[in-house]
C-alpha positions, 0 to 999 in steps of 0.5 A: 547613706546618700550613696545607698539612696541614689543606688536605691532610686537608679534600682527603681528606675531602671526596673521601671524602664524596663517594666514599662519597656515589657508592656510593649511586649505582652498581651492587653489582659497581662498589661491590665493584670500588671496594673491590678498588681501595682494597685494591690503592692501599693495597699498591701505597703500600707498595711505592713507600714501601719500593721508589721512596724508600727504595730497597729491592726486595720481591718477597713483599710477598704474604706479609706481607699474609698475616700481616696477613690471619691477625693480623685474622681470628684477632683478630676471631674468638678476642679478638671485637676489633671490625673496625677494631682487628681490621685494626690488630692485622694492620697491627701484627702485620706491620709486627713481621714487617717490623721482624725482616726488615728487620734482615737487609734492612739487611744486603742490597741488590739481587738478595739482598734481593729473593731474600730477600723472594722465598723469604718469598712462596714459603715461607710459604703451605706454613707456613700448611697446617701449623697448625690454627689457621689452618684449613690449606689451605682457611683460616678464614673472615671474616665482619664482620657487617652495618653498624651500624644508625646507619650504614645508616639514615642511608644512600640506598637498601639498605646492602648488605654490599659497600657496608659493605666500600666504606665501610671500605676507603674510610676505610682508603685515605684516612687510609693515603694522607695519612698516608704523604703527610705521612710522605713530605714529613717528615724521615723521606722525606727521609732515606729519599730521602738513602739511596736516593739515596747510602747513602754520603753519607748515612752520612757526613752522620749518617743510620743508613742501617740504621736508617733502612732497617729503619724503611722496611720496618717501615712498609712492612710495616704498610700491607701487613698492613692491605691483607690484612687487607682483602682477607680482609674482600673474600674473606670468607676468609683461605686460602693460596690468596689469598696466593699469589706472584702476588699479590706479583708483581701488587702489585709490577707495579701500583706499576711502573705507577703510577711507583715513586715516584710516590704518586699514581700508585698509582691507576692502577696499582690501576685497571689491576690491577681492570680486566684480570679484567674484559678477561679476561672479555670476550676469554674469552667472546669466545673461546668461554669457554674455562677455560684462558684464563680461568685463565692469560690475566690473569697474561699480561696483567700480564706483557706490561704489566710488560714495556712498561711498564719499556721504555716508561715506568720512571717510570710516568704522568708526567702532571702533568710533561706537563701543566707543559710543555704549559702552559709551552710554550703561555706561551712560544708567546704570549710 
């Protein structure tokens, strides 16, 4: 076990090596993209961490990125806490959101915890514009700085700002990424799998089914404060009109494509999700560059591609399935 753990973090360092040495090598849109990328894995996670093993629908995972957003901007801007403590404070400060709410999602299940959840992601952005503090409709601004200079003189070529966010957001995805890898394969994924699984049974058999659901969600909660407050850092803002429910619904369709309880499949979903602005663009100006289409064209994409996706493929991309049974079939064709 301890092995396969010290493989599993040499993996992830080696491909953050590398991921970060490519940045030197790639244009300033592809290295923003990149981000946005590391942004979308990190909240699509937390929805197959709460939703595919736990079994717990969310519909307003969007609002508690906002809370983690604010906690992170509000933090480096009045306690002047450097930008990676920053980003803790916002994960911390939602997963306590996610901990009050998940005692009343202990109690749900089904269509009223995600009506639950759904009435978080509407109401919230209206409570935001009540505050001063948090800069009302416009938001308040979030402006890191520029890299440390031990950083950006070790580096090739320029370290612009949008390579500083990179190599954050890298950072962040990866230590997310194998933590909820070895949280998964831990007794904690088992019971959590037990639950979603036969609540029941798994009452009977000793497990706290409240407890362990309301630690999910505190979990869940926490990986999605840390993904907003990244966002912010991308938007260099922190604003209602960042957090909006379609944020959520885009985060919950990212993980339907990426196969709900499928971790590795988080990828492609925020691949998928990065790539339709840029279809959009393309058919726009094809279409004459029209604003309505712009607006409207990327939310019916995603719409379409939740639809098929749930007729087609409900568990997302099995491909390493379809590569086991290509490979075990050509076996069998030599045997």
């Amino acid at each position: 076990m301890r092995k396969s753990k010290a493989l599993s973090a040499l993996t992830f360092l080696a491909l953050g090596l590398a991921l970060l040495g490519l940045s030197n090598f790639v244009d300033e849109l592809r290295v923003y993209q990149g981000a946005q990328i590391g942004v979308y894995i990190i909240a699509i996670s937390s929805i197959i961490l709460l939703t595919g093993y736990s079994g717990q629908i969310s519909l307003g995972h969007g609002a508690l990125m906002a809370i983690g957003g604010y906690s992170a901007v509000l933090s480096f801007t009045y306690w002047h806490l450097p930008v990676l403590l920053a980003f803790t404070v916002g994960a911390l400060s939602s997963a306590l959101a996610g901990f009050i709410l998940g005692m009343a999602a202990a109690r749900l299940s089904g269509p009223y915890l995600a009506g639950t959840t759904l009435a978080l992601a509407v109401g919230l952005p209206s409570l935001a514009n009540q505050f001063h503090i948090l800069g009302g409709e416009q938001g308040l601004s979030f402006d890191i700085g520029e890299a440390p200079k031990w950083i950006a003189d070790k580096t090739v070529g320029e370290f612009t700002q949008y390579k500083w966010f990179f190599w954050i957001t890298v950072l962040c995805t990866l230590v997310t990424m194998w933590f909820i890898k070895n949280l998964l394969q831990s007794r904690y994924g088992r019971t959590w799998k037990a639950v979603r699984g036969n609540p029941s049974a798994a009452a009977l058999s000793g497990i706290n089914v409240g407890r362990s659901k309301v630690l999910a969600f505190t979990v869940s909660s926490a990986l999605a404060g840390l993904a907003g407050a990244l966002l912010a850092m991308l938007l260099g803002l922190v604003a209602p009109m960042a957090f909006t429910l379609t944020l959520s619904f885009t985060i919950v369709t990212g993980a339907v494509l990426a196969g709900v309880t499928n971790l590795a499949g988080s990828i492609v979903g925020a691949l998928v999700l990065v790539v339709i602005p840029e279809l959009t663009d393309a058919v726009a100006t094809h279409l004459g560059g029209s604003q309505k289409i712009t607006a409207n064209l990327p939310g019916l994409i995603t719409s379409v591609l939740l639809i098929l996706t749930v007729i087609f493929a409900p568990n997302g991309p099995q491909l390493h399935k379809r590569m086991r049974a290509s490979k075990k079939e050509s076996s069998n064709t030599i045997k």
